[in-house]
Residue, then its C-alpha position, 0 to 999 in steps of 0.5 A: x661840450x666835448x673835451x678833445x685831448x688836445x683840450x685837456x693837454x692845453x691845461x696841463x699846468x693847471x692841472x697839476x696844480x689843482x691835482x698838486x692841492x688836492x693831493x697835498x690835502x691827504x698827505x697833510x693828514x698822514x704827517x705830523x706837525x713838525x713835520x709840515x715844512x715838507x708840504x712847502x718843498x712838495x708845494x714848490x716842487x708842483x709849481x716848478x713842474x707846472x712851470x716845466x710843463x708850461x715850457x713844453x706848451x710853448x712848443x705844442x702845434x696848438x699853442x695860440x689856439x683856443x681850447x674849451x669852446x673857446x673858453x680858454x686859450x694857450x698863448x705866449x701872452x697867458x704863458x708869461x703871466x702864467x712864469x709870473x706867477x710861478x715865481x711869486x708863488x715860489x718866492x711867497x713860499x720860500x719866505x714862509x718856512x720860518x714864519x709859519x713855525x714863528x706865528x704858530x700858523x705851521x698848517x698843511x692848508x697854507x701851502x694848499x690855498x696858496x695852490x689853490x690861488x695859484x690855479x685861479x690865476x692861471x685860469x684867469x691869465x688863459x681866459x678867453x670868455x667872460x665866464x671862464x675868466x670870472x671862474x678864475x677870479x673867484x677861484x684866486x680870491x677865495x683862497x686869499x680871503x682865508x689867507x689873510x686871516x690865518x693868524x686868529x689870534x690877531x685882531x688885524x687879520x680878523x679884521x683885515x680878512x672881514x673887509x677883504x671878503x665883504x668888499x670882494x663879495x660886493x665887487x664880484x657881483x657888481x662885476x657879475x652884473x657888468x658881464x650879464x649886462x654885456x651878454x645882453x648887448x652883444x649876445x655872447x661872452x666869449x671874448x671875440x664874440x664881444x669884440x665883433x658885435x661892439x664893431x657895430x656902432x648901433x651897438x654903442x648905446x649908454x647901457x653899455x657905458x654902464x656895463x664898462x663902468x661895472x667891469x671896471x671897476x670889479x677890475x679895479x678893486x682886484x688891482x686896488x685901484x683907487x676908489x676902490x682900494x678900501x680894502x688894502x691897508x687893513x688887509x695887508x697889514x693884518x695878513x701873515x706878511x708872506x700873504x702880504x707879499x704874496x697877494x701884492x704880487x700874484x693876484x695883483x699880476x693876474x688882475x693886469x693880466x685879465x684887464x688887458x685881456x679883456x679890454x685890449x681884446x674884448x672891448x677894443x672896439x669901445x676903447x675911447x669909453x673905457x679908456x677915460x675910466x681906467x684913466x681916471x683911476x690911474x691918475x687917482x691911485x698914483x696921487x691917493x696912494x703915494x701922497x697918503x704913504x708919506x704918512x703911514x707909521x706901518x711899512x707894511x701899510x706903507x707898501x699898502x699904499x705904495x702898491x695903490x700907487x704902482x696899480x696907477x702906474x700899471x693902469x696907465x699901460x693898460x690906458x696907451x691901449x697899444x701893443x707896446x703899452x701891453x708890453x710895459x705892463x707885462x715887464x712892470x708886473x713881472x718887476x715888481x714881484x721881485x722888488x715888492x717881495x724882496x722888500x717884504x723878505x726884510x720885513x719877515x727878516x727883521x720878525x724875530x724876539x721883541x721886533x716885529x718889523x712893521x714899524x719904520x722907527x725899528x730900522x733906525x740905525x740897521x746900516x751900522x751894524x748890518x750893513x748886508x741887509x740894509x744895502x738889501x733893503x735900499x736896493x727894494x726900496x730904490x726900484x720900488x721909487x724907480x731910482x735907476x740903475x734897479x729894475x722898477x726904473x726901467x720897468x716904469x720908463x717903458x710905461x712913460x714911453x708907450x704914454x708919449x709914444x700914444x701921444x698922452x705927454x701930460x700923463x707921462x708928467x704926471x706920472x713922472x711928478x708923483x714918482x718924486x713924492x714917491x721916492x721921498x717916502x722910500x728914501x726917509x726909511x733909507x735915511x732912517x737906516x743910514x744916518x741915524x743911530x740905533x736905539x738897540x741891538x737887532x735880532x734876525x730871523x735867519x733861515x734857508x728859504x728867506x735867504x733863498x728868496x732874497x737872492x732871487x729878488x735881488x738878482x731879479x731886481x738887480x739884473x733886471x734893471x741893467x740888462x731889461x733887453x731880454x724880458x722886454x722883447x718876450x713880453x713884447x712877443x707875447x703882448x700880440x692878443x689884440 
């Protein structure tokens, strides 16, 4: 393979992120540990000059073309993922300052697997054939594999990382196993190479519904999509609560990203196959995780649950199998990394002396004598059951759409109902905080970046539920890969 320069000026972005990580790694050891928060702000600063230099691309005469052999491709559809996560990054970040120093976890490393991850993600937003896309997937989760278990002192993490890593590993090669399988009946990897060869119907032979199920349900595990969400609670539970975030949103939007990819593009032509698969996993993750949610104790297990339930609905986008149901994911995604990390900023807020901010009894009360951040915390919560005026509103009202544009009404009733158990889980930590009394007096962890970070997702969850017209015509723009 020879690289031309216009290959090498496609990524960009991506090299100066992995070039960011690697640099960040020697700077770690010339400074010392009190000195450590000067690795987030350079982190930060590599992300807003990826995010620079993915604004420029924008304007580059090969933009849409495939680089690489036709391994990677620069397009609108990569470049609104690749500002998703930027931003989720950004955010994980800013929540991290006080956190590390509290949990003792203060290390340069943190901020560079959080690169690391990020570079995966945008590998796999730009993957044009199988194994570049599959490079990418491994490149983003190892890094958050190690991530999840940062805090060892704690049996969660442990424990959390433990089944995160065993069930990755055997959901990679089962998704490994699905591309090989694919190779073998199309005879290339490459993503349009896969789509012309499945134009055949001679093609449409039972190992490639085996294949389908294998990708699948690789797939499936990185979004956490029921049966294969096993791995969820325990792991965001366990994790540093900024990786809990962080891991909600970035990767899961990688994962939607390389699903639509893949299948909008690459398996086409097989829609009718693997569209009752995704299917069956939608409705299963949006009636599993929202009807169990009602029971968690533990608001971050409770999110856990709740974000198995948001996979369900994304998945029904993936499911319209139109340009519009693209267009639906690409808004839901981009949404729910500001309502998911704004309401895990409350969570990081709240961990300060004895309150540790997982419990949902320890917000009884928080409206009596803080009404600022409880009003924050109703604002997340009411987007993430989809009350309007908020941004998960209307985020899954243009999913609803593109199901009854396609002509699937019961999903879109469906979907609809189980919006309603869902509301009745977030609005019980409303009550808790607006009609009872508190137990005790409650302490803030009170710093610049979180309340940074919490003025973007508000602003984002806020003005993105009243004035959506913007983001839904990019991504409408951007959703042409079929």
């Amino acid at each position: 393979m020879i690289f031309t320069i216009k290959d090498l000026l496609s990524i960009i972005p991506e090299l100066i992120i992995a070039g960011s990580a690697c640099v960040l790694l020697l700077v770690d050891l010339l400074i010392s540990k009190e000195r450590k928060a000067c690795m987030a702000v350079l982190s930060i600063l590599s992300v807003i000059a990826a995010g620079v230099a993915s604004y420029w691309l924008l304007g580059a005469d090969f933009m849409g073309a495939k680089s690489f052999a036709g391994m990677f491709e620069l397009d609108g559809f990569s470049t609104f993922f690749k500002f998703v996560f930027y931003t989720a990054t950004v955010l994980s970040i800013l929540l991290s300052f006080h956190y590390v120093k509290e949990e003792d976890i203060n290390l340069g490393e943190y901020y560079v697997l959080m690169l690391f991850s990020l570079s995966g993600m945008m590998v796999l937003a730009s993957g044009a054939d199988l194994l570049s896309i599959y490079v990418g997937l491994e490149l983003m989760s190892l890094p958050i594999y190690v991530l999840a278990g940062f805090l060892q002192n704690d049996v969660r993490s442990n424990e959390g990382a433990m089944k995160y890593v065993i069930l990755g590993a055997f959901s990679s090669g089962i998704l490994l196993y699905g591309i090989s399988m694919v190779y073998g009946l199309t005879g290339t990897t490459e993503l349009s190479g896969v789509a012309a060869a499945l134009s055949d119907s001679s093609v449409h032979v039972p190992a490639l519904s085996i294949a389908i199920v294998m990708m699948v349900a690789g797939f499936a595990f990185k979004v956490a999509g029921v049966p294969f969400h096993m791995w969820a609670p325990d792991a965001y539970e366990g994790a540093p609560t900024p990786i809990t975030g962080f891991m909600s949103a970035g990767p899961k939007a990688a994962a939607f990203a390389v699903m639509l990819r893949v299948f909008m593009e690459g398996l086409q032509p097989a829609y009718e196959q693997w569209m009752v698969m995704v299917g069956v996993v939608a409705v299963a993750s949006m009636a599993y995780g929202n009807f169990v949610a009602i029971s968690q104790k533990n608001i971050k297990r409770m999110l856990a649950y709740s974000s198995i339930g948001h996979a369900g609905y994304a998945l029904l986008g993936v499911m319209a199998g139109t340009e519009e149901g693209i267009a639906s994911v690409m808004f839901y995604m981009a949404v729910y990394v500001f309502m998911n990390l704004g309401a895990f900023g409350i969570i990081i807020m709240m961990r300060k002396g004895g309150q540790r901010g997982e419990l949902i009894e320890e917000y009884t009360g928080l409206a009596r004598s803080h009404r600022g951040v409880a009003l924050l915390m109703l604002i997340f919560l009411f987007s993430l059951a989809g009350i309007p005026p908020t941004a998960g509103f209307m985020g899954k009202f243009y999913i609803f759409m593109a199901l009854i544009h396609r002509g699937m009404v019961g999903l879109a009733i469906f979907a609809v109902l189980m919006s309603a158990v869902a509301a009745y889980f977030y609005i019980r930590i409303v009550m808790l905080m607006y009609m009872r009394e508190p137990a005790g007096e409650f302490e803030f962890a009170r710093s610049k970046g979180i309340y940074y970070a919490l003025f973007i997702t508000t602003v984002g969850t806020v003005l993105l539920g009243i004035c959506p017209g913007y983001l839904v015509k990019l991504a409408e723009m951007a959703s042409v890969i079929m």
